[in-house]
PDB file of N, CA, C and O in Angstrom, chain B, residues numbered from 101:
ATOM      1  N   UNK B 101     141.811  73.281  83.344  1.00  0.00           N
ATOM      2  CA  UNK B 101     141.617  71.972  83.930  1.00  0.00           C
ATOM      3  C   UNK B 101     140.874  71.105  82.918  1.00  0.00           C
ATOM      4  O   UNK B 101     140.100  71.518  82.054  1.00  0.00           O
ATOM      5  N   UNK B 102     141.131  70.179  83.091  1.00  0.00           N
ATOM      6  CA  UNK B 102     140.293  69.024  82.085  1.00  0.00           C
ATOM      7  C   UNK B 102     139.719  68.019  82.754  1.00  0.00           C
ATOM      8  O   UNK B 102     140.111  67.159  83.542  1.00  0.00           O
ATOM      9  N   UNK B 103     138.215  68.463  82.029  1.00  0.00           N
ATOM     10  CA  UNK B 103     137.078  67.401  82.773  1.00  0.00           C
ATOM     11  C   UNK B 103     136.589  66.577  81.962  1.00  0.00           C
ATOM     12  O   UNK B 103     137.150  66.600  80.866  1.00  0.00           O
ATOM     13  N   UNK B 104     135.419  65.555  82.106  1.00  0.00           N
ATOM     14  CA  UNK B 104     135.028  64.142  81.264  1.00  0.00           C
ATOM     15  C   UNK B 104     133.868  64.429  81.423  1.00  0.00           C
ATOM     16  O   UNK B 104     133.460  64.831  82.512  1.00  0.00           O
ATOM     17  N   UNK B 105     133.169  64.299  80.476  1.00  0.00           N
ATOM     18  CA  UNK B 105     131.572  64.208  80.281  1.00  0.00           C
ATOM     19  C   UNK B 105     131.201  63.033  79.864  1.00  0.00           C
ATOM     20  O   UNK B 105     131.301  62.751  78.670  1.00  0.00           O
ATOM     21  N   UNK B 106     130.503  61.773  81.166  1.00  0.00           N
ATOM     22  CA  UNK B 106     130.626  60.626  80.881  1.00  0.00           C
ATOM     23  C   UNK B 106     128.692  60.938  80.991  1.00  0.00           C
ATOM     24  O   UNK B 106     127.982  61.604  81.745  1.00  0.00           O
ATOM     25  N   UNK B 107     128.468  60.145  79.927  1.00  0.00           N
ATOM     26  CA  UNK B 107     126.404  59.511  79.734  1.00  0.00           C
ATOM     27  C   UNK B 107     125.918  58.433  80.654  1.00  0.00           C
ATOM     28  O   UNK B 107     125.728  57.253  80.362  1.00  0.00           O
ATOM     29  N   UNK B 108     125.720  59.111  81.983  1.00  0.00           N
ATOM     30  CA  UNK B 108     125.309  57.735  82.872  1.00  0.00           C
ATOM     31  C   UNK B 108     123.969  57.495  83.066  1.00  0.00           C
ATOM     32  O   UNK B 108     123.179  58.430  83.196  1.00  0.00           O
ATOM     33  N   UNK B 109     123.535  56.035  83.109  1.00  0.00           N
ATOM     34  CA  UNK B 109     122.162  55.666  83.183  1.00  0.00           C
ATOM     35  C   UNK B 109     121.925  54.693  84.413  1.00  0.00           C
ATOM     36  O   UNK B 109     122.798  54.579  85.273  1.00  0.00           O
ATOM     37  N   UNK B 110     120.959  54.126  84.470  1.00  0.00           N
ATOM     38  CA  UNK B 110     121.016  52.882  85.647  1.00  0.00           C
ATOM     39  C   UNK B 110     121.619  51.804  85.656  1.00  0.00           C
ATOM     40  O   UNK B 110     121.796  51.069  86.627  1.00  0.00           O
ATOM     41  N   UNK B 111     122.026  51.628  84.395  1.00  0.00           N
ATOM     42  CA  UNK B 111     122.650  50.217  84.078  1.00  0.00           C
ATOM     43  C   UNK B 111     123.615  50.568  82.545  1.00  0.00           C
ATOM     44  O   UNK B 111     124.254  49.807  81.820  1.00  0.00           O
ATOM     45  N   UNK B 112     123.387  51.952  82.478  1.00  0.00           N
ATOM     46  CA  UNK B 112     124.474  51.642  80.722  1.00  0.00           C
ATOM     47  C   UNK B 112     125.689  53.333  81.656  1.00  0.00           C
ATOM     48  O   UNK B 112     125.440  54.096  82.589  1.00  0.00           O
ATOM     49  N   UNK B 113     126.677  53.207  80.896  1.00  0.00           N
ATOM     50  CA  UNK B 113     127.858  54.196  81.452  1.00  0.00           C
ATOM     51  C   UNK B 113     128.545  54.332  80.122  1.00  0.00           C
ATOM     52  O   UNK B 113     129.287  53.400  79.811  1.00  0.00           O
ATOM     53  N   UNK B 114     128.415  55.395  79.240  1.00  0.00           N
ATOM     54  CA  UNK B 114     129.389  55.671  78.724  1.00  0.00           C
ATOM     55  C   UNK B 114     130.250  56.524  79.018  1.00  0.00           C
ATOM     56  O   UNK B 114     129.890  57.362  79.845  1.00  0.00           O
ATOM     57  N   UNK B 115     131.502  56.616  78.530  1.00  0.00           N
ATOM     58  CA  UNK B 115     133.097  56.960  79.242  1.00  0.00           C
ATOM     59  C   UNK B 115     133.080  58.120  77.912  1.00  0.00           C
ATOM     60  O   UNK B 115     132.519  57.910  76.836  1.00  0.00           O
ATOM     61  N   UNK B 116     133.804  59.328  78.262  1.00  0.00           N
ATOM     62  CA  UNK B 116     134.288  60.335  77.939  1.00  0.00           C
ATOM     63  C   UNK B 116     136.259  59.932  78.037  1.00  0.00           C
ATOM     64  O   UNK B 116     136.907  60.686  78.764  1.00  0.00           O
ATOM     65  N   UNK B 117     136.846  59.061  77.477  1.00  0.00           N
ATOM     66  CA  UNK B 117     138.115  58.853  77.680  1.00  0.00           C
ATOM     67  C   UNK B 117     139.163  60.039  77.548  1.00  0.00           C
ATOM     68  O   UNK B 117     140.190  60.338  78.157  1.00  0.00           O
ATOM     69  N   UNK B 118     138.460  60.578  76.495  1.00  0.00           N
ATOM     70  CA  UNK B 118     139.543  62.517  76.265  1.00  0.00           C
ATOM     71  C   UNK B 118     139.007  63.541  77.017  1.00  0.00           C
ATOM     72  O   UNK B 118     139.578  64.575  77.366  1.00  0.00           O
ATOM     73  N   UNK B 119     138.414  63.357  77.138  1.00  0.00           N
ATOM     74  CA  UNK B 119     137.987  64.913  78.530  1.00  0.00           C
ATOM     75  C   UNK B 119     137.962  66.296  77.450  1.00  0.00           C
ATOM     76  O   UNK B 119     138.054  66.191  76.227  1.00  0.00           O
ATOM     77  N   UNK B 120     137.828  67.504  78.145  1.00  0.00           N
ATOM     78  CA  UNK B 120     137.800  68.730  77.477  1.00  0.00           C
ATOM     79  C   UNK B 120     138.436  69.637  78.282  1.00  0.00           C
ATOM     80  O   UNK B 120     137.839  69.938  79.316  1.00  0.00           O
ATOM     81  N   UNK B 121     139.407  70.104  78.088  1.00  0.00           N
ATOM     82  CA  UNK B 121     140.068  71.191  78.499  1.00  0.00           C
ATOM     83  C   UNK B 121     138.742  72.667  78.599  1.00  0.00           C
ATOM     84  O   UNK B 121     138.083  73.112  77.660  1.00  0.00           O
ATOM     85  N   UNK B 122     138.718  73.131  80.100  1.00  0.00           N
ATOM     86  CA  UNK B 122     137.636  74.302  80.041  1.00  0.00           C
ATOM     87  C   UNK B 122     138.272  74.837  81.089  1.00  0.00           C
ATOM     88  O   UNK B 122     138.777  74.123  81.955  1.00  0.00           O
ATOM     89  N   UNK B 123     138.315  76.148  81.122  1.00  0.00           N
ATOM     90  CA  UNK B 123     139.177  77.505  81.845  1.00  0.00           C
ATOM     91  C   UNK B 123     138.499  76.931  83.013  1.00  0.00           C
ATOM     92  O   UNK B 123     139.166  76.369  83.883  1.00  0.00           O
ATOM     93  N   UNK B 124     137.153  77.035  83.102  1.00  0.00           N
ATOM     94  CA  UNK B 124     136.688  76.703  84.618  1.00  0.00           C
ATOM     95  C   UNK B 124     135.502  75.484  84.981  1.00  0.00           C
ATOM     96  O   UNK B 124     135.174  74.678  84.110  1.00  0.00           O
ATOM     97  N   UNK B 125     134.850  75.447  86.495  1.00  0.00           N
ATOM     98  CA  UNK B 125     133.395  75.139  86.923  1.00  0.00           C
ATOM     99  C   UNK B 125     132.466  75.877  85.442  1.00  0.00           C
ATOM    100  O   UNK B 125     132.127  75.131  84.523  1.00  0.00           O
ATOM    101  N   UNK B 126     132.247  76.921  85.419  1.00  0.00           N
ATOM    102  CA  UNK B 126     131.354  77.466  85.112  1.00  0.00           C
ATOM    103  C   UNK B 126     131.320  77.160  83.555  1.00  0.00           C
ATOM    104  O   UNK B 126     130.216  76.891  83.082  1.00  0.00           O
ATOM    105  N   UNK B 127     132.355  77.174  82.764  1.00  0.00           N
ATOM    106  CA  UNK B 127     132.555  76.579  81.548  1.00  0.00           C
ATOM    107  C   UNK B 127     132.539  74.822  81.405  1.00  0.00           C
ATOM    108  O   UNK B 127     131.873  74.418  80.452  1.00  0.00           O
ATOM    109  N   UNK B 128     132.877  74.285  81.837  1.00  0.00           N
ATOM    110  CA  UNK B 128     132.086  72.834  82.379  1.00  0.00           C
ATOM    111  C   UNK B 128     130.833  72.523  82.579  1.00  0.00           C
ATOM    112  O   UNK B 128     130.208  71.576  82.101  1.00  0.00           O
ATOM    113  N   UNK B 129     130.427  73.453  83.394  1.00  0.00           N
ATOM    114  CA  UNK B 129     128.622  73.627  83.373  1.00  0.00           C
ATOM    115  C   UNK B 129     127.867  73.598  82.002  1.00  0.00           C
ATOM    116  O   UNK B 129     127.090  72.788  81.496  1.00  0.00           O
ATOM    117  N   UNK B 130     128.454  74.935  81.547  1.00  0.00           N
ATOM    118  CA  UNK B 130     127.944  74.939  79.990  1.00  0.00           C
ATOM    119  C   UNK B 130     127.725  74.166  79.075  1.00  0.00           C
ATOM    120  O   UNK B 130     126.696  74.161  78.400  1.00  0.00           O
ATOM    121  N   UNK B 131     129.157  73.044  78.883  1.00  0.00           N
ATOM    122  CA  UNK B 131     129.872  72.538  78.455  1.00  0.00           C
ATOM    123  C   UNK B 131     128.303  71.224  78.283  1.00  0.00           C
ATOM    124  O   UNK B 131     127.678  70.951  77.258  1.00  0.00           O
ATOM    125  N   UNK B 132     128.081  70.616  79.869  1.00  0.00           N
ATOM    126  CA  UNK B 132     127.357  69.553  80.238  1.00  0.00           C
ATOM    127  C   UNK B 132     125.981  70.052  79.568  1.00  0.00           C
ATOM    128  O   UNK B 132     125.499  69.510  78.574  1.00  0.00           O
ATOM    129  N   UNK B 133     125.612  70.759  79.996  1.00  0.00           N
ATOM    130  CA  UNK B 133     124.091  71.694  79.423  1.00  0.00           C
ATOM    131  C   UNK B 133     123.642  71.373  77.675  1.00  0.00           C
ATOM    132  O   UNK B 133     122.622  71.079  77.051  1.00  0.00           O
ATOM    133  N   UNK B 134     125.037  71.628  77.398  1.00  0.00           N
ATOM    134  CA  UNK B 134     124.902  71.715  75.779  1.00  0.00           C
ATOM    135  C   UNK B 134     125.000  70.332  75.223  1.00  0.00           C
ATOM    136  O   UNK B 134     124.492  69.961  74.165  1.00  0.00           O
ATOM    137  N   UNK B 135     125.849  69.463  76.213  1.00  0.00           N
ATOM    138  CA  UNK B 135     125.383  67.628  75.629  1.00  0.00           C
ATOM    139  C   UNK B 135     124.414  67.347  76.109  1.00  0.00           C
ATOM    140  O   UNK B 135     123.847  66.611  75.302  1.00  0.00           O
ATOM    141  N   UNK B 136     123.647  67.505  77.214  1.00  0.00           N
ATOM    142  CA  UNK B 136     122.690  67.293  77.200  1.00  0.00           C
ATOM    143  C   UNK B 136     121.360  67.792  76.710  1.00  0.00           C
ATOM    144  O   UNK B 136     120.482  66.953  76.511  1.00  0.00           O
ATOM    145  N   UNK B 137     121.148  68.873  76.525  1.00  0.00           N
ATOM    146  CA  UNK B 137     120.327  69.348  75.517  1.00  0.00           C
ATOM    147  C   UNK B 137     120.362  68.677  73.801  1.00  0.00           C
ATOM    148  O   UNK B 137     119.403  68.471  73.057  1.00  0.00           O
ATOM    149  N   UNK B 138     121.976  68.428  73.525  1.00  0.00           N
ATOM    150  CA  UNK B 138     121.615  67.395  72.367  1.00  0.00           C
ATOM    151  C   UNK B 138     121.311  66.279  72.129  1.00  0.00           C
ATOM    152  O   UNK B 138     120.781  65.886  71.090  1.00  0.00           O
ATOM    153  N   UNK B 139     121.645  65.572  73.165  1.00  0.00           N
ATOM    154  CA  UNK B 139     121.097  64.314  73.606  1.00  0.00           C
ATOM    155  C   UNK B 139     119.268  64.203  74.016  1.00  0.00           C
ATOM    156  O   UNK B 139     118.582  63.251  73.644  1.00  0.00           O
ATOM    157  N   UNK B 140     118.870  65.063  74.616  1.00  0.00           N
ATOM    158  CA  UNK B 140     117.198  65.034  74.960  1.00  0.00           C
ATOM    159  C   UNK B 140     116.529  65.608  73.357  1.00  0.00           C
ATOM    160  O   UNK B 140     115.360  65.967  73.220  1.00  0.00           O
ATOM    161  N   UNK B 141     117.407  65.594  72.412  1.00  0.00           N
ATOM    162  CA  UNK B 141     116.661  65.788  71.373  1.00  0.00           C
ATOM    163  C   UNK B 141     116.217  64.345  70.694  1.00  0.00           C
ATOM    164  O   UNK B 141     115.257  64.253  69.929  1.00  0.00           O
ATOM    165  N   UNK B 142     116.876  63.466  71.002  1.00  0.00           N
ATOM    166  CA  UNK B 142     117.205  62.061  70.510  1.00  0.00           C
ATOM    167  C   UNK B 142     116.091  61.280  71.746  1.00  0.00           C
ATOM    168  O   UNK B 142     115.763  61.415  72.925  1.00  0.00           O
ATOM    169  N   UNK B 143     115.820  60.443  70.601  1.00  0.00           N
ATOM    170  CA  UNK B 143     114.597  59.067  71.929  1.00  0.00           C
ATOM    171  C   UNK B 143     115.533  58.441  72.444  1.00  0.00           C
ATOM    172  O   UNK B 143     116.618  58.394  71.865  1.00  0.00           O
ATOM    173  N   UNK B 144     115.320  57.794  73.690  1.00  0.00           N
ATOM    174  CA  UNK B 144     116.157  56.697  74.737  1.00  0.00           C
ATOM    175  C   UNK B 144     116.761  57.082  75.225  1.00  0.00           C
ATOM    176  O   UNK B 144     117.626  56.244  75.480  1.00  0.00           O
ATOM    177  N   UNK B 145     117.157  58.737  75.990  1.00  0.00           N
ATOM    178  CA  UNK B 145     118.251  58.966  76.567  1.00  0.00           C
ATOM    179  C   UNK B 145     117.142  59.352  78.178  1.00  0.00           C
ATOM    180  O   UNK B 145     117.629  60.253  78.862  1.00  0.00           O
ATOM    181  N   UNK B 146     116.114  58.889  78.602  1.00  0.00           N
ATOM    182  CA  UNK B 146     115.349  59.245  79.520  1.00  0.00           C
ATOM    183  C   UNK B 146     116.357  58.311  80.623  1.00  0.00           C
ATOM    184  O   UNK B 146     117.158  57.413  80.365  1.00  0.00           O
ATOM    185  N   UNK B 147     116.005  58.852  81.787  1.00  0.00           N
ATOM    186  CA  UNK B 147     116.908  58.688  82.865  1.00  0.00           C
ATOM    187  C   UNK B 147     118.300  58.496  82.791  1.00  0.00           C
ATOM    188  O   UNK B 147     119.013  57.820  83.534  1.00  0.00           O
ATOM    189  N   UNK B 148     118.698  59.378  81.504  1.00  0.00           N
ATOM    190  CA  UNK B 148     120.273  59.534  81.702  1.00  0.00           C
ATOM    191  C   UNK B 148     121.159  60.776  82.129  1.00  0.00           C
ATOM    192  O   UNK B 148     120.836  61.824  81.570  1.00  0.00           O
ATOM    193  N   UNK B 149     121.880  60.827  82.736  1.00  0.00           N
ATOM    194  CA  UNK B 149     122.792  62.190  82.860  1.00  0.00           C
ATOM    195  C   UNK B 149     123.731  62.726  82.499  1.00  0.00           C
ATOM    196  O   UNK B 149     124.086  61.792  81.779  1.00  0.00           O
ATOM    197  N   UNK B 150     124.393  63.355  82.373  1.00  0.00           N
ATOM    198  CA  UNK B 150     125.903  63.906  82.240  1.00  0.00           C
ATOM    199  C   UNK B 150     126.839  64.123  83.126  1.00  0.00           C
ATOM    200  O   UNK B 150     127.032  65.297  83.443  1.00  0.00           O
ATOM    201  N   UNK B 151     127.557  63.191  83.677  1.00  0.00           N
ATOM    202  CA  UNK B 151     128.197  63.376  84.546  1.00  0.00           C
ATOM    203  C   UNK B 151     130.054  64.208  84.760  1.00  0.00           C
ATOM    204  O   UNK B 151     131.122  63.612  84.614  1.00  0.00           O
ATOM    205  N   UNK B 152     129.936  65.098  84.982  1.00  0.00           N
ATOM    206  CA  UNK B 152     131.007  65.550  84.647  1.00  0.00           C
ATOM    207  C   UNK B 152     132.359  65.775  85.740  1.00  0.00           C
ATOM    208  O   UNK B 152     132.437  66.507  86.727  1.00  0.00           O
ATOM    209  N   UNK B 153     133.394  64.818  85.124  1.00  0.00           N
ATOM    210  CA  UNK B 153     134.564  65.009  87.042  1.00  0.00           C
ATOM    211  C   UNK B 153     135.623  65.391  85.950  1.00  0.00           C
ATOM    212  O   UNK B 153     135.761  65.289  84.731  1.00  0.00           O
ATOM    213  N   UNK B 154     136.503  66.035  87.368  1.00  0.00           N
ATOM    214  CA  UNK B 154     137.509  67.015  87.186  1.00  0.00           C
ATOM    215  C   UNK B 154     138.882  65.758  86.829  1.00  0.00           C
ATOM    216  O   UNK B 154     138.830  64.539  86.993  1.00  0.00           O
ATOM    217  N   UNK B 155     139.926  66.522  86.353  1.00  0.00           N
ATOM    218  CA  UNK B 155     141.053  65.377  86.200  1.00  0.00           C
ATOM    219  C   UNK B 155     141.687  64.601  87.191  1.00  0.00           C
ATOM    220  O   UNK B 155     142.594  63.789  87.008  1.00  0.00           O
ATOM    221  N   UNK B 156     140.980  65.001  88.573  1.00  0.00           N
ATOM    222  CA  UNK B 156     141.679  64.292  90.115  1.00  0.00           C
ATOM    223  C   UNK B 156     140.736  63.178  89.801  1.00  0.00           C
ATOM    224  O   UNK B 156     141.211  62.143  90.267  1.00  0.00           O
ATOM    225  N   UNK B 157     139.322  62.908  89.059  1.00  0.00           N
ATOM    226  CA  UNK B 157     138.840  61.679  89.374  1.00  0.00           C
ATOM    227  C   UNK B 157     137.534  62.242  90.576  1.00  0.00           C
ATOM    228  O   UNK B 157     137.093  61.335  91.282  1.00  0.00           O
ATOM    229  N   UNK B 158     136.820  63.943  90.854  1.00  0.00           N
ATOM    230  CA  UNK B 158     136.195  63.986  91.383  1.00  0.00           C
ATOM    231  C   UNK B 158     134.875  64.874  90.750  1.00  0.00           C
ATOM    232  O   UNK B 158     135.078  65.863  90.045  1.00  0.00           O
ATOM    233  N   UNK B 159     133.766  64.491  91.024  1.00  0.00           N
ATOM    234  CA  UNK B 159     132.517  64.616  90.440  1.00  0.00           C
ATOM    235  C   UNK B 159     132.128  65.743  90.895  1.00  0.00           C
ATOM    236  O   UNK B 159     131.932  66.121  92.049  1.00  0.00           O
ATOM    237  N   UNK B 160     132.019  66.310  89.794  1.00  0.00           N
ATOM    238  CA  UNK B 160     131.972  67.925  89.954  1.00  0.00           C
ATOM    239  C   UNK B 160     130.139  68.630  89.888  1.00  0.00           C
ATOM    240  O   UNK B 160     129.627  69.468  90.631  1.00  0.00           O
ATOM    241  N   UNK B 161     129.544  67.898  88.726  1.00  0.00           N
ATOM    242  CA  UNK B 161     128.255  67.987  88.003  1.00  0.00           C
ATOM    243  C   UNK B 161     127.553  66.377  87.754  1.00  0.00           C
ATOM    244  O   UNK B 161     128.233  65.356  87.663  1.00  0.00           O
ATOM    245  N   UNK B 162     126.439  66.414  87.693  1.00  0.00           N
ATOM    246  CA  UNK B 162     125.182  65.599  87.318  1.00  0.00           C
ATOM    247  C   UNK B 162     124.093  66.261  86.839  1.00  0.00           C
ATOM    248  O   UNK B 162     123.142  66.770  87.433  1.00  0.00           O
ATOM    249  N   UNK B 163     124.386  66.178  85.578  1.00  0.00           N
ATOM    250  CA  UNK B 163     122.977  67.214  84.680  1.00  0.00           C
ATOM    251  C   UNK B 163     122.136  66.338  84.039  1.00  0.00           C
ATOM    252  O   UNK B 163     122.797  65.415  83.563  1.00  0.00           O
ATOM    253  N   UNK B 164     121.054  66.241  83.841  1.00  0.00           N
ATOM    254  CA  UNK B 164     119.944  65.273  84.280  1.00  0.00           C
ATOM    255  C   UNK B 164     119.517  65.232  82.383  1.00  0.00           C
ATOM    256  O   UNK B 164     118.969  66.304  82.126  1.00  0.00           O
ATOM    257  N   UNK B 165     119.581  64.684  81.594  1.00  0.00           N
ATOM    258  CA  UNK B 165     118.655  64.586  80.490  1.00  0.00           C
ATOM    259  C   UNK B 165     117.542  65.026  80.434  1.00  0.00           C
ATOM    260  O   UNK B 165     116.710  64.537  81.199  1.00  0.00           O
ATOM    261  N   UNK B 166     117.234  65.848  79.727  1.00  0.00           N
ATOM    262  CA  UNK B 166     115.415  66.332  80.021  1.00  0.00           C
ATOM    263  C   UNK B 166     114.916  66.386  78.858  1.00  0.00           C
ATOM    264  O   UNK B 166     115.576  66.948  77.984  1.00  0.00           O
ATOM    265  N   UNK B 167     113.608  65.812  78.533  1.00  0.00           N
ATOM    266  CA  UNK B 167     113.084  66.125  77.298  1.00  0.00           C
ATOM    267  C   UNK B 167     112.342  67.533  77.277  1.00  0.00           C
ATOM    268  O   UNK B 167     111.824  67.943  76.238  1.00  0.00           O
TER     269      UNK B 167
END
């Protein structure tokens, strides 16, 4: 299945337009974990998430930026 890992904030949204092909949920999970962990290495990504939906267009994950 192919999902989108879009960077959402309160007011900024970036779009994942190619998505990533991942066998499953659980590889998607990972998937989100690991952009966001590279992203909380970087300043200004505080109150942003990773939002990750499936190719129907439904929101699967919200993984939270953490420093």
């Amino acid at each position: 299945m192919r999902y989108f890992f879009h960077v959402v904030g309160a007011r900024d949204r970036f779009e994942d337009t190619l998505g990533q092909h991942c066998p499953d949920i659980e590889a998607a999970k990972t998937k989100a974990a690991l952009i966001s962990g590279e992203l909380a290495q970087d300043l200004g990504w505080d109150d942003f998430a990773v939002l990750v939906i499936d190719e129907y267009g439904k929101e699967v994950l919200r993984h939270p930026i953490d420093r």
